[in-house]
VEXDO-409665 format. One line per field, with one value per residue (C-alpha): residue number from 1; residue in three letters; x negated, y, z negated. Coordinates in Angstrom, 1 decimal, always signed. Layout:
<nodes>
k: NUM	...
r: ALA	...
X: X	...
Y: Y	...
Z: Z	...
</nodes>
This chain:
<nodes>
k: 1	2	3	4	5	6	7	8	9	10	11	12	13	14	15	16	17	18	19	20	21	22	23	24	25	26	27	28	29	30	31	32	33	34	35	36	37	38	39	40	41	42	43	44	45	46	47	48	49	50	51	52	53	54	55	56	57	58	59	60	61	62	63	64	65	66	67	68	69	70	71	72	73	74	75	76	77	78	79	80	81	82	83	84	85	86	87	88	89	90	91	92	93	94	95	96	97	98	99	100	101	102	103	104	105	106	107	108	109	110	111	112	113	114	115	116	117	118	119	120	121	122	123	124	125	126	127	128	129	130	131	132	133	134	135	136	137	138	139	140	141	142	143	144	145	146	147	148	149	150	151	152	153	154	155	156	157	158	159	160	161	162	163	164	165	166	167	168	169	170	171	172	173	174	175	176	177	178	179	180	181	182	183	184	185	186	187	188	189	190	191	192	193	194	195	196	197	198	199	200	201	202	203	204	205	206	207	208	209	210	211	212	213	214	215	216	217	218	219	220	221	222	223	224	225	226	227	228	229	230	231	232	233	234	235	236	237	238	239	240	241	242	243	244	245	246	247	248	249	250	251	252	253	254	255	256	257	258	259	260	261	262	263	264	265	266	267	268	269	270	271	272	273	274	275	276	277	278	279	280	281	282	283	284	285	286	287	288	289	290	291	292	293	294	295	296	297	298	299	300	301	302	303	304	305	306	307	308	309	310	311	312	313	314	315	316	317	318	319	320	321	322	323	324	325	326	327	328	329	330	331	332	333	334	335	336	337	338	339	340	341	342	343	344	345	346	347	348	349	350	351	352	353	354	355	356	357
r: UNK	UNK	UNK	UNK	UNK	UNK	UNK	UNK	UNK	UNK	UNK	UNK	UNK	UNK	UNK	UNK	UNK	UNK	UNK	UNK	UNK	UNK	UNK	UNK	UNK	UNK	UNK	UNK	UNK	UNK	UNK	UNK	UNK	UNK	UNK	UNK	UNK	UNK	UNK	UNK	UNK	UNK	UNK	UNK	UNK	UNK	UNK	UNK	UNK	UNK	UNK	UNK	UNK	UNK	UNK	UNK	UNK	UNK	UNK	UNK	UNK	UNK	UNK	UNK	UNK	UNK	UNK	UNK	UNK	UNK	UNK	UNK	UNK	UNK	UNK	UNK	UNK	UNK	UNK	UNK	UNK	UNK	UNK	UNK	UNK	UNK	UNK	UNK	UNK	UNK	UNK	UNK	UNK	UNK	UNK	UNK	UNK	UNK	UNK	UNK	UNK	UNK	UNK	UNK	UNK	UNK	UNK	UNK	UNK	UNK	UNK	UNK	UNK	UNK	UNK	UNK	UNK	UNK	UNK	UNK	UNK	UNK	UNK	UNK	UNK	UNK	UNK	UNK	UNK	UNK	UNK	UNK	UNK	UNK	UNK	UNK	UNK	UNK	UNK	UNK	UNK	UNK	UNK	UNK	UNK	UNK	UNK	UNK	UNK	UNK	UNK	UNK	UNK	UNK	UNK	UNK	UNK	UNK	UNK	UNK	UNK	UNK	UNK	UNK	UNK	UNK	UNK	UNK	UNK	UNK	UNK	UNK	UNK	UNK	UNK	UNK	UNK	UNK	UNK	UNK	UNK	UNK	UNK	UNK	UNK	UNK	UNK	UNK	UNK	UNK	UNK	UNK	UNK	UNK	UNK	UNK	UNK	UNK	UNK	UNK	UNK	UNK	UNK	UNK	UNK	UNK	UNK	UNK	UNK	UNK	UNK	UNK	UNK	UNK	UNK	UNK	UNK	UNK	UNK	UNK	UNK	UNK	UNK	UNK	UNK	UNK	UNK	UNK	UNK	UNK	UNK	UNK	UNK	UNK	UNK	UNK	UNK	UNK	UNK	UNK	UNK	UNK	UNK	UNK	UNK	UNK	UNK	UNK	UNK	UNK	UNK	UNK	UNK	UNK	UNK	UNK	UNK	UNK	UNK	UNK	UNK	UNK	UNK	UNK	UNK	UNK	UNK	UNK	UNK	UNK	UNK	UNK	UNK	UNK	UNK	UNK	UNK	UNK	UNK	UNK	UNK	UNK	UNK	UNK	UNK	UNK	UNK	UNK	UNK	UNK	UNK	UNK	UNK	UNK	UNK	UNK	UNK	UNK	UNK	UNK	UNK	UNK	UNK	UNK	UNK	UNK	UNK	UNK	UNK	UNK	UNK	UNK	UNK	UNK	UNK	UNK	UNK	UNK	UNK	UNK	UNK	UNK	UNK	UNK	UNK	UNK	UNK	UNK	UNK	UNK	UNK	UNK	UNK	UNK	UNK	UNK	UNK	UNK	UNK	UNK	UNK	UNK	UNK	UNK	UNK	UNK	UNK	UNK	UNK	UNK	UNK	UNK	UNK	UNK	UNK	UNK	UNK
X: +0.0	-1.3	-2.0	+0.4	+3.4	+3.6	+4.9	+7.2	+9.1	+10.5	+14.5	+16.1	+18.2	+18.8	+22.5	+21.9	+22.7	+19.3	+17.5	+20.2	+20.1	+16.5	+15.8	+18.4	+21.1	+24.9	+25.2	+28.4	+28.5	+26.0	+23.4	+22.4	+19.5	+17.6	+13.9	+13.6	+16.3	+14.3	+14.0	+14.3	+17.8	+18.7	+19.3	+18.5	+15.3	+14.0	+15.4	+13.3	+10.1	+9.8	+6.0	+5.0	+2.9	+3.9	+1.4	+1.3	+4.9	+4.0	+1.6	+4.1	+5.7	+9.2	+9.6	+8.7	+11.2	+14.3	+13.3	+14.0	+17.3	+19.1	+20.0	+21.0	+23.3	+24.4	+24.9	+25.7	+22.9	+21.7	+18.4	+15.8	+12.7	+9.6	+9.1	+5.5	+3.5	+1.9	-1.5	-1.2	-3.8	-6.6	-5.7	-6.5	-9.2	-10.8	-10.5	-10.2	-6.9	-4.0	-0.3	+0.2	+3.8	+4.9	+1.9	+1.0	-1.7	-4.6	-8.5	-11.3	-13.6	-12.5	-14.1	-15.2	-19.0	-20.1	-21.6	-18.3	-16.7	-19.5	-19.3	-15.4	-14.5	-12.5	-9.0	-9.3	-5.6	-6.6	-6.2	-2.6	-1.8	+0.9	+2.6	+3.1	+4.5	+7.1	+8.1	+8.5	+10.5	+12.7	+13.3	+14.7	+17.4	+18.0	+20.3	+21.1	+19.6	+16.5	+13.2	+11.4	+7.4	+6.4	+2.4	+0.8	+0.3	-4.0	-3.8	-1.6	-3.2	-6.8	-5.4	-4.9	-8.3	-10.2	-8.0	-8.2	-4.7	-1.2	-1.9	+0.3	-2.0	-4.6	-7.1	-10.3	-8.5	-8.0	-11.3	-13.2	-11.4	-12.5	-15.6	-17.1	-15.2	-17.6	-16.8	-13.4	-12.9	-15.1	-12.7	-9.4	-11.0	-11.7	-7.9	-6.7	-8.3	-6.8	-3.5	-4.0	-5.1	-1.9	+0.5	-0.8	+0.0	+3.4	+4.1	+2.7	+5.1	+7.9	+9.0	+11.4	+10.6	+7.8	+8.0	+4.9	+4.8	+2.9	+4.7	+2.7	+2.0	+3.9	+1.6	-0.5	+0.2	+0.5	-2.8	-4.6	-2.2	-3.2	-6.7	-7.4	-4.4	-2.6	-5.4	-5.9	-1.4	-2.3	-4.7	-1.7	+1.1	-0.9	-1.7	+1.7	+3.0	+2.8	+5.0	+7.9	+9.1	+10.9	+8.4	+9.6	+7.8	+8.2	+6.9	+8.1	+8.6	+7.7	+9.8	+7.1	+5.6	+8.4	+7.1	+3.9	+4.8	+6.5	+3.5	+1.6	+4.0	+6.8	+9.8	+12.1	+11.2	+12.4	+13.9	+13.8	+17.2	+15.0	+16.5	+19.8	+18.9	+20.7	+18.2	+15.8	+16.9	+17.0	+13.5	+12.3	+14.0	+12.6	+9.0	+9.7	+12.6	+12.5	+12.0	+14.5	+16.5	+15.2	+16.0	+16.3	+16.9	+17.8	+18.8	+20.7	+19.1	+18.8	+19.8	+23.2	+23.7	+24.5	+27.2	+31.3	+32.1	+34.0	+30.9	+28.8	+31.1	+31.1	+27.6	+27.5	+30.2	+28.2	+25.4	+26.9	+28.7	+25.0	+23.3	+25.5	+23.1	+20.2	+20.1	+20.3	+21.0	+19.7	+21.8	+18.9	+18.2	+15.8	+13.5	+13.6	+16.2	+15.9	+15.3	+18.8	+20.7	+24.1	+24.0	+27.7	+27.3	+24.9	+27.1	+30.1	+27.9	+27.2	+30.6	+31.6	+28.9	+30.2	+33.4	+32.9	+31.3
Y: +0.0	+3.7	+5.9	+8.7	+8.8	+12.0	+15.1	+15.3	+11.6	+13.7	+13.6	+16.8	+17.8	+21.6	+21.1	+19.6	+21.9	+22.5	+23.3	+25.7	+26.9	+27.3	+29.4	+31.9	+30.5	+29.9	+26.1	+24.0	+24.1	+25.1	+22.2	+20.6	+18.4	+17.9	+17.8	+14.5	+13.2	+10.1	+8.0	+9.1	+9.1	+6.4	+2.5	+1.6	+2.8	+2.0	-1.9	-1.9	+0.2	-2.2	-3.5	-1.1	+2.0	+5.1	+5.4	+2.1	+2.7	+5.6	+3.9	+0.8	+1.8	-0.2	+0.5	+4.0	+4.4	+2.9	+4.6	+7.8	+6.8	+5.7	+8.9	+10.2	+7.2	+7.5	+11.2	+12.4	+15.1	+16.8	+16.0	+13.3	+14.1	+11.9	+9.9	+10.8	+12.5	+16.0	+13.3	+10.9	+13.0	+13.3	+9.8	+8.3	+10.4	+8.9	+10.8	+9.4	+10.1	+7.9	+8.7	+7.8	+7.1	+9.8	+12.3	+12.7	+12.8	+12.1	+12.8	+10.4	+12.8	+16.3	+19.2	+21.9	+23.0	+23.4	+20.0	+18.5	+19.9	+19.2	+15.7	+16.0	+13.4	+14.2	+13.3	+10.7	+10.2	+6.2	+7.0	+7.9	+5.6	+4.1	+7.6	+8.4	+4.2	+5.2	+8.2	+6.2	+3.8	+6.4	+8.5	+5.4	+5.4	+8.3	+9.2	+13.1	+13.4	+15.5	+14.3	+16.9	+15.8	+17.6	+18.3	+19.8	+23.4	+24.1	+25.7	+23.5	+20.3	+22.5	+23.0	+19.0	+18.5	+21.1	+20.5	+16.6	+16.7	+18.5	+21.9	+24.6	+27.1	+26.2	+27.8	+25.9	+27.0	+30.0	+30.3	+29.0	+31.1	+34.4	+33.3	+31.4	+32.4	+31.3	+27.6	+28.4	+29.3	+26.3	+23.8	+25.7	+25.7	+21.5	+21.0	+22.6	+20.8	+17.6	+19.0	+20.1	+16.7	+15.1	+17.1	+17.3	+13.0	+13.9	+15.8	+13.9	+10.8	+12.8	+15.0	+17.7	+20.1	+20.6	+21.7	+23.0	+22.8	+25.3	+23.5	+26.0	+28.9	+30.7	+30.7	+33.3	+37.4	+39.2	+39.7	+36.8	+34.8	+37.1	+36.9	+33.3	+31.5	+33.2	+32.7	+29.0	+28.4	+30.4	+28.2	+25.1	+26.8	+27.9	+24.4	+23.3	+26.4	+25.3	+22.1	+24.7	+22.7	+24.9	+25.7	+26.3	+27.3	+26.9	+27.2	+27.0	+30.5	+32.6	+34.6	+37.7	+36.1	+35.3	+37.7	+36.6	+33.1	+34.1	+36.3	+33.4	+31.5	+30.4	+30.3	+29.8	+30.7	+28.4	+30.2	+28.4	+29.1	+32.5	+34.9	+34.8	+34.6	+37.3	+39.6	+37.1	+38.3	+41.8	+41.6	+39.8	+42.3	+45.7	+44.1	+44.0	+46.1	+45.9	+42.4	+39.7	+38.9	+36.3	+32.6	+30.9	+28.0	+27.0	+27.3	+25.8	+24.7	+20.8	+21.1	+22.4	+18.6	+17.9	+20.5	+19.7	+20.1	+22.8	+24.9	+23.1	+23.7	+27.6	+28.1	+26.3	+28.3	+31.2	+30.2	+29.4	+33.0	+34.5	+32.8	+34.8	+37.3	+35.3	+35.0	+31.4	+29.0	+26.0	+24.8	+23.1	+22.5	+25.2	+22.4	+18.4	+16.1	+14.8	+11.4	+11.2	+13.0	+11.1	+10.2	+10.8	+14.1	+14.8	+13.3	+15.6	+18.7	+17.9	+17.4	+20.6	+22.5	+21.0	+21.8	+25.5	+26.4
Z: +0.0	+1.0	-1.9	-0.5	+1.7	+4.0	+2.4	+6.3	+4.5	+2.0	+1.9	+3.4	+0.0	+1.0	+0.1	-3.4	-6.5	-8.3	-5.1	-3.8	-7.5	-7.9	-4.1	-5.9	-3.5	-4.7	-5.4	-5.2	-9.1	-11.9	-11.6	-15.1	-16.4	-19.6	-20.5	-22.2	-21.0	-19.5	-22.5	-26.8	-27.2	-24.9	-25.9	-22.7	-23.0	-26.2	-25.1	-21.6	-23.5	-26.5	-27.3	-24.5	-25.5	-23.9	-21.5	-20.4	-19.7	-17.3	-15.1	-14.8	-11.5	-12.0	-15.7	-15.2	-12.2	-14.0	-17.0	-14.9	-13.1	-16.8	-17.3	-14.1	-14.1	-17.3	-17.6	-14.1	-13.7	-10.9	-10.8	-12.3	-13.7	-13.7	-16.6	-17.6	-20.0	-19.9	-20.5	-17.9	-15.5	-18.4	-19.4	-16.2	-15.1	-18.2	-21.0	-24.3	-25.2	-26.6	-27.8	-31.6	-32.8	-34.9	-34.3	-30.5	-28.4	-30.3	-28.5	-29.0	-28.8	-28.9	-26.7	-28.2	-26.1	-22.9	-22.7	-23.6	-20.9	-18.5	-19.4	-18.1	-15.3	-12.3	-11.2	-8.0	-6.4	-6.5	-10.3	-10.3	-7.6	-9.8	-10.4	-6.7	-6.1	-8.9	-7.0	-3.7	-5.6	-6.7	-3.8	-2.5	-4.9	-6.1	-2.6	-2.8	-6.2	-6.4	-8.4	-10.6	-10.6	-13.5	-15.0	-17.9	-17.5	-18.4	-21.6	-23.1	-22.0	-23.3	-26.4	-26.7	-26.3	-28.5	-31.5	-30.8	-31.2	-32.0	-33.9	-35.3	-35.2	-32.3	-34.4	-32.8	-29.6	-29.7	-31.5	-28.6	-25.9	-27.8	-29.3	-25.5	-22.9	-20.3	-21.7	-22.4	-18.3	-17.7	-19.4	-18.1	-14.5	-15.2	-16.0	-13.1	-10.9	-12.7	-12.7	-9.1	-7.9	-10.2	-8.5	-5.1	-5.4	-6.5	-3.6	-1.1	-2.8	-2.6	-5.2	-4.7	-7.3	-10.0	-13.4	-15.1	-18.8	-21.2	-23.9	-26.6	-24.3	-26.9	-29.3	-27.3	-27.2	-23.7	-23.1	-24.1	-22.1	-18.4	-19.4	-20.4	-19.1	-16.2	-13.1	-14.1	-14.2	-10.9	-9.1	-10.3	-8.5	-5.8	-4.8	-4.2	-2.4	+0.8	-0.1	+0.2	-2.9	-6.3	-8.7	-12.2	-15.4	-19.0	-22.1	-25.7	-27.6	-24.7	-24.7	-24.7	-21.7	-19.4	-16.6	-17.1	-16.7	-13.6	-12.5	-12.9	-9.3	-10.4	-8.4	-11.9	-15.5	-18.4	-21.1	-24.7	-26.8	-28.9	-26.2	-24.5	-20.7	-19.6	-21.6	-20.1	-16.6	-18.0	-18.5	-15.6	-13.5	-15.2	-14.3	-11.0	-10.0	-5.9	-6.3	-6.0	-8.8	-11.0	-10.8	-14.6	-16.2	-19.9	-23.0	-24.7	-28.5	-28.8	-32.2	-31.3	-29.8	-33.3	-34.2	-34.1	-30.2	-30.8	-31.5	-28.7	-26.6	-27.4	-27.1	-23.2	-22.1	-23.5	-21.6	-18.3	-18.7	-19.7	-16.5	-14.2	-14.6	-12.3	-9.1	-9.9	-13.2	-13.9	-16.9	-19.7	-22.6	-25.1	-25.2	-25.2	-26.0	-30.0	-30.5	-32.3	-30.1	-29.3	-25.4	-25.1	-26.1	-23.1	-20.8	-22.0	-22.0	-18.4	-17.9	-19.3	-17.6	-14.0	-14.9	-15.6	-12.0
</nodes>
């Protein structure tokens, strides 16, 4: 089997919801998917990913393809996204990294000089062969369903491998970036090219959209995200650009940096549940005022999955109302699905959600 399919194979989708949604168009009805929502809360999954480690899982081309379609079957969402992790790349370029139940990533070795990040491998397609056979796998079935390839964005997958692991503070991170920026550039530049490589086999296989996550971008101000962050999410979205494929952006608590994160290419920002995302549009529009009007997606809190329906079902219609703002909404979550999240309260969000357009 060939490493990569032609990116000219992929399935002509212009019609489908998200993708109309996301090029700031006027969908059928207000598309709706979840981050997480391959895998966590699902019994399906935890029955077909018992004994297998997470990434294990990833790199398994038929588990990690009908980990993906459960919840578009189950739920009826617009679009599936690739069951991965934000550490498959660095993980199979070689880098000693493993995901610990209960904790996260955790690095072997952490990376923290300039000889550590010397020492960094490369990311060879051949690596993430499995990845792009999943996505050919799935653009088989997935019909007129679109399929989100998704990456970790470079600071976020940096601040993995300096701290050795999750942090709340990213205090050797940000440490580094101040205190050697010449090795902090060094490592971002490194990742980049990993991420590049990672997504340039997703597109090739198929996908139909990208998300980049800078899952704790947030934890940076304004200005040390353009300095030390911005050119190397650049370099990311500039890779895939010509793919003609939606690019969208998110971050957790960024809601400071939303037009960065769009300055940095994004096609649509993800907005978290801190600010309402008409303020989000609000925002993104005073930046750049002759400019089209933005293209969002979010925000609903995963916590509010939990509250009587009555209130869940106030805040969606809030936020369906709110995303009339944007050029286009992409109906999400503020973050992932919880692990305890009931699944039939997903589905009837998306219902609801469909039914309001």
């Amino acid at each position: 089997m060939t490493n990569t399919a032609p990116v000219s194979a992929r399935r002509d989708l212009s019609d489908a919801p998200l993708l109309v949604a996301a090029r700031g168009g006027e969908p059928t009805r207000t598309p709706v998917w979840f981050m997480r929502q391959a895998g966590r809360s699902l019994p399906e999954y935890k029955k077909v990913r018992e004994g297998i480690p997470m990434l294990e899982s990833c790199l398994t081309p038929d588990l990690a393809a009908e980990i993906t379609l459960q919840p578009v079957r189950r739920h009826g969402v617009d679009a599936a996204i690739l069951y991965s992790d934000i550490v498959v790349p660095v993980y199979a370029a070689g880098i000693g990294v493993e995901i610990v139940g209960g904790v996260g990533p955790v690095v072997a070795n952490p990376v923290r000089t300039k000889a550590d990040v010397d020492a960094l491998p490369d990311l060879a397609a051949e690596q993430v062969a499995a990845v792009a056979d999943t996505i050919r796998l799935l653009t088989a079935e997935l019909g007129d369903t679109p399929l989100i390839g998704f990456a970790g964005a470079p600071f976020t997958l940096a601040s993995y491998l300096v701290e050795g692991g999750p942090s709340k503070n990213h205090e050797r991170t940000k440490a580094l970036m101040h205190s050697s920026p010449d090795v902090w550039h060094s490592l971002l530049a490194k990742l980049a090219g990993i991420t590049t490589e990672f997504l340039r086999v997703q597109v090739e296989a198929g996908i139909d959209a990208m998300q980049l996550f800078d899952s704790w971008a947030g934890a940076l101000s304004e200005r040390d995200y353009r300095e030390y962050v911005l050119p190397h999410s650049s370099r990311v979205f500039d890779s895939v650009r010509d793919a003609g494929i939606p690019r969208i952006h998110f971050g957790v608590g960024t809601g400071e940096l939303l037009v960065a994160m769009r300055d940095a290419g994004a096609d649509v920002v993800g907005v978290d549940w801190r600010i309402p995302l008409d303020e989000a549009v609000r925002r993104l529009t005073a930046a750049r005022p002759d400019g089209p009007v933005p293209v969002v997606q979010g925000n609903l809190d995963p916590a509010l999955l939990f509250a009587d329906w009555d209130v869940l079902e106030r805040e969606v219609r809030r936020i369906v109302a709110e995303g009339k703002a944007a050029a286009g909404h992409i109906f999400n979550l503020g973050h992932g699905v919880l692990p305890d999240t009931d699944p039939t309260v997903v589905t009837r969000v998306t219902e609801l959600v469909h039914s309001l357009s």
